[in-house]
PADREN-780225 format. One line per 4 residues: for each residue x, y, z of N, C-alpha, C, O. Coordinates in steps of 0.02 Angstrom, whole numbers, plus 50000, padded with zeros to 5 digits. Example, Ala and Ser with C-alpha at 12.3 -4.5 7.8 and 13.67 -1.06 7.14 Angstrom:
2
50660,49716,50390,50615,49775,50390,50660,49835,50390,50712,49834,50423 | 50642,49888,50354,50684,49947,50357,50645,50002,50394,50670,50057,50402
//
This chain:
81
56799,46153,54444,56727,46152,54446,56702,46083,54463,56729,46033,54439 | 56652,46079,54503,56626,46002,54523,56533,45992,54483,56483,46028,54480 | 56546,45946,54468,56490,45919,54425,56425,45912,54480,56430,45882,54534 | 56352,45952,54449,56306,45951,54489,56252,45942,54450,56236,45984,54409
56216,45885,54460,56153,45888,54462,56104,45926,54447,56127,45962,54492 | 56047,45961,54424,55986,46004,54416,55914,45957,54404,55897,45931,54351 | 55883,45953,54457,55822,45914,54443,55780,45973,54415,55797,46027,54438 | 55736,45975,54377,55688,46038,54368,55626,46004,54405,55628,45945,54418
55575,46041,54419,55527,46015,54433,55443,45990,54381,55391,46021,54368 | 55465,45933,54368,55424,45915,54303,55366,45899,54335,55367,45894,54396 | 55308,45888,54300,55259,45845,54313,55281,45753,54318,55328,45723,54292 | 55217,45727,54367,55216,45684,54360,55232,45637,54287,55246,45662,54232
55228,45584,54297,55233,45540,54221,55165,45515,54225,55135,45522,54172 | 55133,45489,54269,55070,45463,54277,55013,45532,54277,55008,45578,54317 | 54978,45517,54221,54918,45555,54214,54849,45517,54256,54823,45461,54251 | 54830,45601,54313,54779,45573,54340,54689,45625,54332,54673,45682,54351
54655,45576,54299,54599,45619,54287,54559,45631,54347,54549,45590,54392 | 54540,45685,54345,54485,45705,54366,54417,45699,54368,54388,45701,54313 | 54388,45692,54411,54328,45666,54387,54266,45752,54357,54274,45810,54377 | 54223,45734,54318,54210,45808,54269,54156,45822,54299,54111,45781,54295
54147,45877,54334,54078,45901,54391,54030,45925,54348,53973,45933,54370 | 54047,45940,54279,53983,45935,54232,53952,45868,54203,53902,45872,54169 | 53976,45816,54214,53939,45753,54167,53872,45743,54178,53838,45711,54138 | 53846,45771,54235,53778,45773,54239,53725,45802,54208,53665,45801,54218
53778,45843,54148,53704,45914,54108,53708,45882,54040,53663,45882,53998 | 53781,45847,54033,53818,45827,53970,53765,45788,53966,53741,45759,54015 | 53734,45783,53880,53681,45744,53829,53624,45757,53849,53581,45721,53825 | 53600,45816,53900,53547,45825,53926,53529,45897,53873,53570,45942,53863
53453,45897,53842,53429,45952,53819,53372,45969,53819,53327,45935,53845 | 53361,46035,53786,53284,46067,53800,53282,46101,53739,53330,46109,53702 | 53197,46130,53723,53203,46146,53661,53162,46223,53676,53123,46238,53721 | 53192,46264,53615,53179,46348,53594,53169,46352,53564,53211,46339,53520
53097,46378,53540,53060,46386,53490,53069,46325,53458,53060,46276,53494 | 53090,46312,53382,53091,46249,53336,53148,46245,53335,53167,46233,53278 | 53206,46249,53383,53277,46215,53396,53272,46203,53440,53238,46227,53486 | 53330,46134,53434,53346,46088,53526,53395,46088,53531,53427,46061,53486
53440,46124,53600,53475,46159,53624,53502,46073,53674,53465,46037,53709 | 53582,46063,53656,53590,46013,53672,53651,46014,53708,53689,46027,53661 | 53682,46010,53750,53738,46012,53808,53784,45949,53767,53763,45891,53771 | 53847,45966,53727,53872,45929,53714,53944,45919,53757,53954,45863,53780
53980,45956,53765,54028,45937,53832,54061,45980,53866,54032,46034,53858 | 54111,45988,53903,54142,46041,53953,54186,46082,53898,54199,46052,53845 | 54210,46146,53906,54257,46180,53892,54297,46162,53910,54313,46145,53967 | 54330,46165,53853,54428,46145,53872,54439,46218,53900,54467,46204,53953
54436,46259,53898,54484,46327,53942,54461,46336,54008,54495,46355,54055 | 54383,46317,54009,54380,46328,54092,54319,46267,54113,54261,46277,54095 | 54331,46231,54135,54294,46168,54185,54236,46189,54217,54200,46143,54237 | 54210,46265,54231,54156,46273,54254,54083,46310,54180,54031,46341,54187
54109,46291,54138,54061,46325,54066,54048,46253,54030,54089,46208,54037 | 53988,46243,53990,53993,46204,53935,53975,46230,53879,53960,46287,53864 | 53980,46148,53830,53991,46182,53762,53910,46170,53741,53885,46114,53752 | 53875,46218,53713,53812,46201,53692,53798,46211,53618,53827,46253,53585
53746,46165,53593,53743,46142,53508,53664,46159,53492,53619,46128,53522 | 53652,46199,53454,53598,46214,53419,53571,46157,53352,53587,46176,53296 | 53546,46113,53355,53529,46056,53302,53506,46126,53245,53546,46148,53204 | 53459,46143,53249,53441,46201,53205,53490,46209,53159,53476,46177,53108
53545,46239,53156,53603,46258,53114,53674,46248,53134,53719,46285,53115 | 53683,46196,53172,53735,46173,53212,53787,46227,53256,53846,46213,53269 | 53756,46282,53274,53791,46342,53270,53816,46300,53364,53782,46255,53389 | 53875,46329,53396,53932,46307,53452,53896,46367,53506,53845,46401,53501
53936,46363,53547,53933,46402,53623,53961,46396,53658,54000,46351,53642 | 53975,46420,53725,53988,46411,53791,53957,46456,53813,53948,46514,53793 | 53929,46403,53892,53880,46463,53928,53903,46423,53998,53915,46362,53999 | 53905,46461,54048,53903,46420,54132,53855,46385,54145,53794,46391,54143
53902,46335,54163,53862,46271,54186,53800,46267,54246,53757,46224,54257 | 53814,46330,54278,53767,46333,54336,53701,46353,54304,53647,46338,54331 | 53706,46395,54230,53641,46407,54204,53600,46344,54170,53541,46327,54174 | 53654,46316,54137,53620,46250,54122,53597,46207,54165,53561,46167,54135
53601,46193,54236,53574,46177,54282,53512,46202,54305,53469,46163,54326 | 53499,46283,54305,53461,46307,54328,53402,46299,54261,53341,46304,54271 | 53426,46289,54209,53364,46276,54151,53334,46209,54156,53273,46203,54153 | 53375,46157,54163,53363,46093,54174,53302,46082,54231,53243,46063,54233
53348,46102,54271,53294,46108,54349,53229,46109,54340,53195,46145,54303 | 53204,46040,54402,53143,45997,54378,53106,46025,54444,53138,46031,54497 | 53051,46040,54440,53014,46073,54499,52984,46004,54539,52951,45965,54505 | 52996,45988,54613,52976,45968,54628,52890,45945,54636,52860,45997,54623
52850,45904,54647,52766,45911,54651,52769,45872,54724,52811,45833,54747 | 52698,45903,54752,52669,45888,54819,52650,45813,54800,52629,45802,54743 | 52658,45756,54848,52636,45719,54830,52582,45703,54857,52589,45707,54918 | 52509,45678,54836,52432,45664,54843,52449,45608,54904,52486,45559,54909
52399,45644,54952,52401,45594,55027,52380,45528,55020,52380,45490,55069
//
């Protein structure tokens, strides 16, 4: 028998981040009824949801990030000639 080698295929050793396509909603909030509804950071299981925080009763979430965008969303105004 002749002696062989097996590389497996590992990951890198160098960890490279990503940059997070939500940081823009992250610490941003709005308020419902007498709670303020506060974007505290991305989901660890999926990169396109965040995690949202009710001050009210500290109660957690995840909701898609595209909705939190679309709540945020600032209406443009005509501007006076």
């Amino acid at each position: 028998m002749s002696a062989r080698q097996i590389t497996l295929p590992f990951r890198s050793r160098q960890i490279e981040f990503e940059a997070d396509p939500n940081a823009d909603v992250i610490g941003r909030s709005y308020e419902e009824g007498g709670a303020t509804i506060t974007v505290v950071e991305t989901c660890l299981n999926d990169p396109r949801r965040v995690m949202v925080e009710r001050d009210l009763d500290g109660h957690t979430w995840s909701m898609p990030a595209w909705l939190m965008r679309l709540m945020f969303k600032e209406t443009k105004r005509k501007r006076a000639a």
